[in-house]
N, C-alpha and C positions, 0 to 999 in steps of 0.2 A: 644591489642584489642581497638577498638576506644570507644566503648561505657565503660571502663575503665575511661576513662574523665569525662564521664556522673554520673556514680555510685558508682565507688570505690575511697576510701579515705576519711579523716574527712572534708575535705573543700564539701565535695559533700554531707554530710547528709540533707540539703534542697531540694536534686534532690531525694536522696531516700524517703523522704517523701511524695514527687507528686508521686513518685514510689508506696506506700503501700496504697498512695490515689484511683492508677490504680489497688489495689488490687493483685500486685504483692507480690510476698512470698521471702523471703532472697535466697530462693534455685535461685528460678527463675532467681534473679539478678545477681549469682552470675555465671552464663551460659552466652554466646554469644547471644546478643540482635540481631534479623534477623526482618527486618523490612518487612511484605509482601504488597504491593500495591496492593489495590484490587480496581479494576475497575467497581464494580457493580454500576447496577442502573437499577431504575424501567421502561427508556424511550426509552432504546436501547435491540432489541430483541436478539444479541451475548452479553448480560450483564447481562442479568434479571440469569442468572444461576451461574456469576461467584460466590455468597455468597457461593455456596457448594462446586466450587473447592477452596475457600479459607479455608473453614472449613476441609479439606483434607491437603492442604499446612499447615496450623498451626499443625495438628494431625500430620504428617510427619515429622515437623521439632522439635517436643516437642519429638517424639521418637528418634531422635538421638540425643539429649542434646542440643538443642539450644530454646531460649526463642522468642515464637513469639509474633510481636504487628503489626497490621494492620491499615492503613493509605491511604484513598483512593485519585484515580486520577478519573476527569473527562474523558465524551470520548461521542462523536456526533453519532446517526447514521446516515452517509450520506445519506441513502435513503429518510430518514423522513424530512431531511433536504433540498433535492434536489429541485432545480425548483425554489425556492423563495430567500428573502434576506438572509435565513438562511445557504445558501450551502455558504454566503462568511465568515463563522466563522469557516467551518470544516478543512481548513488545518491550520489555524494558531493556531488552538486548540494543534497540534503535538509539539511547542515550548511551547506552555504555561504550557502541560502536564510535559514536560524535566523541564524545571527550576521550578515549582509547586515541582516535585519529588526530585530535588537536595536539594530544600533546606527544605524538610521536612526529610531528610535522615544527610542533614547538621546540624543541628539544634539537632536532638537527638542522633547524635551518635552510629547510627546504623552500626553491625558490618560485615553484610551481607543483601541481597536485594534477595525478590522472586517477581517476574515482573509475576504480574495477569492480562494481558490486552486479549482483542479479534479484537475491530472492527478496520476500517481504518486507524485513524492517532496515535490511541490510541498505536499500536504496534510501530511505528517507533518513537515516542516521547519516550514511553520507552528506548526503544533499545539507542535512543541518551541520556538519561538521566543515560541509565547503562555507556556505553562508557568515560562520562563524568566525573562519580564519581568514577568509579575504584574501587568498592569493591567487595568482590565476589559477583556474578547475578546468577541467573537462572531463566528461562521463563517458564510456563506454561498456554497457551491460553485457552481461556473458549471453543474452538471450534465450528466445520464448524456445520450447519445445516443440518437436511436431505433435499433431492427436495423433492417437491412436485412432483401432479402426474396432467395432466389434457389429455384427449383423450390418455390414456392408457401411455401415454410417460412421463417422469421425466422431471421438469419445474426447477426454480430456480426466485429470484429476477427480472429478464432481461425480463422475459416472460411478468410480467405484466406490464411492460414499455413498452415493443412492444404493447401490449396488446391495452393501450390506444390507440397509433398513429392507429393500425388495426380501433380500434372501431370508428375514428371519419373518417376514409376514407370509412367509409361504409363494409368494408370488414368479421368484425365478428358483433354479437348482442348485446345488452344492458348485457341480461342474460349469455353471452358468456364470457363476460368481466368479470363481476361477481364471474365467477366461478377462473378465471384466481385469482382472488381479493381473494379467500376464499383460495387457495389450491397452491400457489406458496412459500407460507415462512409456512413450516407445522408446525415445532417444533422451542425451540429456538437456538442460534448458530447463527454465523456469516454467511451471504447470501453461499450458497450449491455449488455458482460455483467459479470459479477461477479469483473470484474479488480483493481488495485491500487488505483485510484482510487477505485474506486465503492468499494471496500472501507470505503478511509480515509473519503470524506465520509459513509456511516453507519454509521460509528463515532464519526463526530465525533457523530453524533445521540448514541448511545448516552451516551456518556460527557458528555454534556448542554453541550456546548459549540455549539451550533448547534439552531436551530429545525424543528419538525416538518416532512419531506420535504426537508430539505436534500440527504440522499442520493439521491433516489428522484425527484423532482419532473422529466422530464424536461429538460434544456439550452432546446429550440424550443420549452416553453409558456408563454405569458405569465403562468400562475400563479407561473415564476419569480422573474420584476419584482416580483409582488407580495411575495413570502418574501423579497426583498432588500428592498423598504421598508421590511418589517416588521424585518428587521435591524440598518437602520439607527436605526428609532424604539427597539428594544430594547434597543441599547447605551446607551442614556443613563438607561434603567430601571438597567441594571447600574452604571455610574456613581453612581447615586443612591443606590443601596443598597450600593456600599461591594462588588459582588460579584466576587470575582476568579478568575482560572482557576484557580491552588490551592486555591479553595474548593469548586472542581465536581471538580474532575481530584483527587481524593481516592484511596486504593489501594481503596477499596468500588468507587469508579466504573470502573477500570482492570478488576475481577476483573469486573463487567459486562460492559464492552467484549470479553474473554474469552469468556464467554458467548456472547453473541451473534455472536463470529466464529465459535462452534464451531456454533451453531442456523443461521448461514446459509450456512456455507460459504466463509467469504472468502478473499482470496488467503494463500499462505504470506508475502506477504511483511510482513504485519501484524503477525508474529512476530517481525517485526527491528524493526518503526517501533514498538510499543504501550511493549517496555521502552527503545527510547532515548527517548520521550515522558515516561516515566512517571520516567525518570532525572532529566530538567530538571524535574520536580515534586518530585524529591529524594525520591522513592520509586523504589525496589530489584526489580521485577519479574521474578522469577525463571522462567525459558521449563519448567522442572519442576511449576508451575503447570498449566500447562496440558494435559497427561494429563489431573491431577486433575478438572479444570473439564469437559474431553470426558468423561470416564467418567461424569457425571450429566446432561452435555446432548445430547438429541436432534439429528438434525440435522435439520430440518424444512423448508426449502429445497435447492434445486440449479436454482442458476440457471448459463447459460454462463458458462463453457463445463461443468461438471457434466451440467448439464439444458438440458432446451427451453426455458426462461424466461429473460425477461429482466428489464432496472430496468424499464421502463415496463411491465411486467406488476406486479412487487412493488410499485410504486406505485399500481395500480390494484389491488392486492388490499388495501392499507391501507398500505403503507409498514413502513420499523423501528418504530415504536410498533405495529402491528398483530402484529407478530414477538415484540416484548418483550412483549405482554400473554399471548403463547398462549403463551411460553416460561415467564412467573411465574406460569400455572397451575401450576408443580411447584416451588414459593418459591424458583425461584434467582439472583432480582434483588434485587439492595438496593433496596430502593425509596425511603428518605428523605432518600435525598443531594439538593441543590439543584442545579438547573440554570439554565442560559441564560434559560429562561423566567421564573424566579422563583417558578416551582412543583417541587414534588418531583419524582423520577422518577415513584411510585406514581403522582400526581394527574397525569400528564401521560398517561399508557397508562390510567387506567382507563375511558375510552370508548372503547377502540381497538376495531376490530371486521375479524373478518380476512374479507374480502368474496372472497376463493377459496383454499378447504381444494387445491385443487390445486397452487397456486402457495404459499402457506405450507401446510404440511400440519398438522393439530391434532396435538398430542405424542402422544395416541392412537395417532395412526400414523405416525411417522417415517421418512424415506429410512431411517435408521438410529439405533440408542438411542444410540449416542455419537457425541461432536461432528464435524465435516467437514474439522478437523484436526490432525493426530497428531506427535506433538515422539518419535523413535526415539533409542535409543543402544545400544553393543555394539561390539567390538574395532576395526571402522571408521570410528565416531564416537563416541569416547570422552567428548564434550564434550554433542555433540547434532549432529542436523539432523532438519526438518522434510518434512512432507508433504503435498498435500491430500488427505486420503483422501476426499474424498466426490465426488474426480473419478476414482476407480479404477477400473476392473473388478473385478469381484469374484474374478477367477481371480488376479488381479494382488494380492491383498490378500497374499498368501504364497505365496513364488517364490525358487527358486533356479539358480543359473544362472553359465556361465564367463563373466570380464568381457574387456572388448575396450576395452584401456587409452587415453585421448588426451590428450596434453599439452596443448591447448588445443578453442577450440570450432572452428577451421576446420577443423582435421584431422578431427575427427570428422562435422562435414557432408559431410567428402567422402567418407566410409567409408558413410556413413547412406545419401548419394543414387548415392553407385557400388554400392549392392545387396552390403556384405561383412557387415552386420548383418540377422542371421535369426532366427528362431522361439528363445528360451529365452535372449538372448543379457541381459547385464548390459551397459550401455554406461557408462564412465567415464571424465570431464569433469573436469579438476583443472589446478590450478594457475592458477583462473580466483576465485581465494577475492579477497577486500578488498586482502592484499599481494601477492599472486601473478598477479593480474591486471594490474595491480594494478584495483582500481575496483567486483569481484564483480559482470561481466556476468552477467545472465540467460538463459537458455538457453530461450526459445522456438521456436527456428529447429531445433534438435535436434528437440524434443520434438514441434514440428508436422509433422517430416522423417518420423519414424516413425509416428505417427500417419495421414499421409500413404499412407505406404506400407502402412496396412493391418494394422501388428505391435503396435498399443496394448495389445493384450490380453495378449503373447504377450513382449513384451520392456519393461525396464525400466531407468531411466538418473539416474546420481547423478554430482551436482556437486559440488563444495564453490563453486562460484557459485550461482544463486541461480534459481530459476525465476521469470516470467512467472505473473498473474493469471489469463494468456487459459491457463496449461497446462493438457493434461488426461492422464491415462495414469498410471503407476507412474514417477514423477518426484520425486526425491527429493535436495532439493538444502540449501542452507547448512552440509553436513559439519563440525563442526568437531573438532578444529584444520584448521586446509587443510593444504593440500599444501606449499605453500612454507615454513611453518615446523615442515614435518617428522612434520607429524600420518599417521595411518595409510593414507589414500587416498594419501600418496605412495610406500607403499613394495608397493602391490596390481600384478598380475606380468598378462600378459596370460594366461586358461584360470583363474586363481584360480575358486575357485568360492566367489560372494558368495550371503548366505541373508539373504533380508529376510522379515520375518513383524509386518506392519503392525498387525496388531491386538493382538499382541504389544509395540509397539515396538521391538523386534529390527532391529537389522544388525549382519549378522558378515561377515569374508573369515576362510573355511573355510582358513587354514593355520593350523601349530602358534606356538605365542609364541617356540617357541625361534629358527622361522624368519624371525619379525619379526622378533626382535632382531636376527639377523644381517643382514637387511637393512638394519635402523635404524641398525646400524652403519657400511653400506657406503654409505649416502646421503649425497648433498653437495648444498647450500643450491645455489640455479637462480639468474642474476642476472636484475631484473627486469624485466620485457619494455617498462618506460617510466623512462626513468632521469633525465628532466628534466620540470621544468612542477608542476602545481600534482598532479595524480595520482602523481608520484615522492612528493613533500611527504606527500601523503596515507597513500602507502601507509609511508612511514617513521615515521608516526605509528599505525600501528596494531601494539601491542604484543604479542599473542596470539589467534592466530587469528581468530574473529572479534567478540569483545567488544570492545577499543579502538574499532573505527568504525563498529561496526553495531549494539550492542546499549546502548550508551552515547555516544558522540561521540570525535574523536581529543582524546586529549590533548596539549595542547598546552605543550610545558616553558619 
């Protein structure tokens, strides 16, 4: 046992003294120390609840003979952070949360890990930070929210961001808006539709690092308390057995997780967090993958913002094991990888029963026969950027159109709600990448501005920053190389005429290469728009576009 080093033997009686200091009792010490990270806090609404799943996890893992000590991680909520300078601290928050956890896990000798996270970057910082340290893990998420309700229909997050762009095109009331403000985040739990969060905790499912309904299991029901007991009693199974998160988190189980973001639609930004996870397991996850993986998967969900569903729908149609069984009707689950459970993947789905073909739909009949999203390349993004395509329109699937250039995201909202962006129009967001941001804000506040105003169908917007879970429309963002270190969305002229063709994975900017070049050559490096603090740090550490800090970690020299 590691924490053995920490407490047992005569050299260690000054550690058992900090020991009887924490009011620890001789029994206590002399059990397997399980460290649980708990992610609460008073600022984020999937947070404010996790004290009582941790108060379950410690109650869970004291009944099956293990000693718990709780040590918590920070964690943003996007939303709150969105729009301002503060959406460029919320992914670099996912590395500081990893190495924050490693080495407060390093440091005390902790001899197993219970991973308490909920909102966006807070789940894949964990997940990187279990991969990393290798001790036994298990996840339990504070969970999803319920919708709200407004004009008799279920809302979510997404609503009241459209919300805005309606209200300043004239189209709803002051009072309209209001209610959208009162009634779209009812309870607490991570935002109700199939955003970044919900994404990660069932994925966590997938990828067998977390217990059935982790993702799904609403935040307000007590069924949760009980899946954190069971959490806490489960990591001492995995302790016992010697089983570690490099033995689940396997590349079989990564091309799962794949899968099943393409069958339900999850957010793009799983696209950045699955290969820096799969990086700290010292597996290589190529985003070229994932074509391949969408071209044999259905997409058989569309939940919000996509579709009318939400988590507490997909929980009560069966949950991701409900998903994964109607998905390996067509064998494309590995199914004898081990999990969390101490059962396989197969044995874990083979009872799963999907109790509403409306909400997961049978592969039979899919929103669509490929996945719900699409990794694009072509003279704009030589590298890559991503898409969800299973939030498009269909007219929007292949669209061409003059762009209406913006060097950041403010200039562009004021273009978006001064009425200068109209029917066929390309809108272009740059210089908002990892260094050019520095930080790769998300760009929901665009994307709901027009949506808002009624043009989802009819116009289309690419970032080399990074879209929002809650997006929906022909939004097409993570460009890479960005802007700032000279990639192709920097040298795009305002009237270019850009050609996206999604189902192709195509983006071009319809000029000639001999006119790139000459602009390639006339461009000069932008200085960065944060020049001190820990985001200057950040963004100096990321080496090319966006691989150093988004698809792997910064490296650190």
């Amino acid at each position: 046992m590691k924490s053995e080093s920490v407490i047992q033997g005569v050299q260690n009686a000054p550690h058992r003294a900090l020991f009887n200091a924490l009011g620890f009792t001789k029994e206590e010490m002399s059990r397997p120390l399980v460290g649980i990270v708990s992610s609460q806090n008073d600022i984020v609404p999937g947070h404010m609840d996790i004290d009582k799943i941790v108060e379950a996890v410690k109650l869970g893992v004291a009944m099956a003979g293990g000693t718990p000590a709780v040590f918590p991680a920070i964690a943003v909520c996007d939303g709150i952070a969105m729009g301002h300078q503060g959406m460029k601290y919320s992914l670099v928050t996912r590395d500081l949360i990893a190495d924050s956890t490693e080495a407060m896990a390093m440091a005390h000798g902790f001899d197993a890990l219970v991973m308490v996270p909920n909102c966006d970057k807070n789940v894949p910082g964990l997940l990187m930070a279990a991969a990393r340290l290798n001790i036994p893990t298990i996840f339990v998420s504070g969970g999803p929210m319920l919708a709200g309700t407004v004009d008799g229909k279920k809302v979510s997050f997404s609503a009241a961001s459209e919300a805005v762009g309606a209200y300043i095109a004239g189209k709803i009331s002051a009072e309209k808006l209001e209610e959208f403000e009162e009634k779209t985040c009812p309870t607490c739990g991570s935002c109700a539709g199939m955003y970044t969060a919900n994404s990660m905790n069932c994925l966590s499912e997938v990828l067998g690092m977390a217990l059935p309904g982790n993702g799904t299991i609403p935040a307000a029901f007590s069924e949760r308390i009980r899946l954190a007991k069971h959490a806490g009693m489960q990591i001492m199974e995995l302790l016992r057995n010697h089983i570690r998160p490099r033995d689940i988190m396997t590349e079989e189980a990564f091309h799962n997780a794949l899968t099943m973001d393409m069958a339900i639609g999850c957010s793009t930004n799983s696209m950045l967090h699955l290969p820096a996870i799969a990086h700290e397991a010292g597996i290589e996850l190529n985003v070229d993958i994932a074509n391949e993986i969408s071209d044999k998967t259905p997409n058989i969900c569309h939940l919000a913002p996509a579709g009318p569903h939400h988590i507490e729908d997909l929980n009560e149609a069966g949950g991701v094991y409900a998903v994964m069984h109607e998905i390996n009707k067509l064998g494309l689950l590995h199914t004898d990888l081990i999990t969390c459970t101490g059962k396989t993947v197969g044995e874990n789905i083979k009872n799963s029963i999907n109790k509403n073909p409306e909400v997961i739909r049978p592969v039979e009949n899919p929103y669509s026969k490929t996945g719900g999203i699409a990794v694009l390349r072509g003279n704009l993004a030589p590298d890559s950027c991503v898409v969800k395509r299973s939030a498009v329109a269909p007219e929007m699937l292949k669209h061409e159109g003059p762009a209406k250039v913006f060097d950041c995201e403010e200039d562009a909202m004021a273009a978006i709600n001064g009425g200068k962006i109209v029917d066929g129009d390309v809108v272009i967001i740059r210089y908002e990448g990892p260094k050019g941001g520095p930080g790769m804000r998300e760009m929901l506040n665009p994307t709901s501005a027009i949506m808002g105003r009624g043009l989802g169908s009819t116009v289309a917007l690419i970032t080399d920053g990074r879209f929002s879970g809650a997006t929906r429309g022909a939004a097409i963002g993570h460009v890479s190389p960005e802007a700032a270190v000279g990639g192709p969305i920097a040298l795009v002229q305002n009237g270019d005429i850009i050609s996206i063709d999604i189902m192709a994975n195509q983006i071009n900017i319809k000029v000639s290469e001999d006119e790139l070049e000459k602009r390639r050559a006339e461009w000069k490096p932008r200085q960065p728009r944060i020049t001190t603090g820990y985001l200057a740090r950040y963004a100096s550490l990321v080496t090319s576009g966006n691989q150093g800090a988004i698809l792997k970690a910064p490296e650190v020299n």
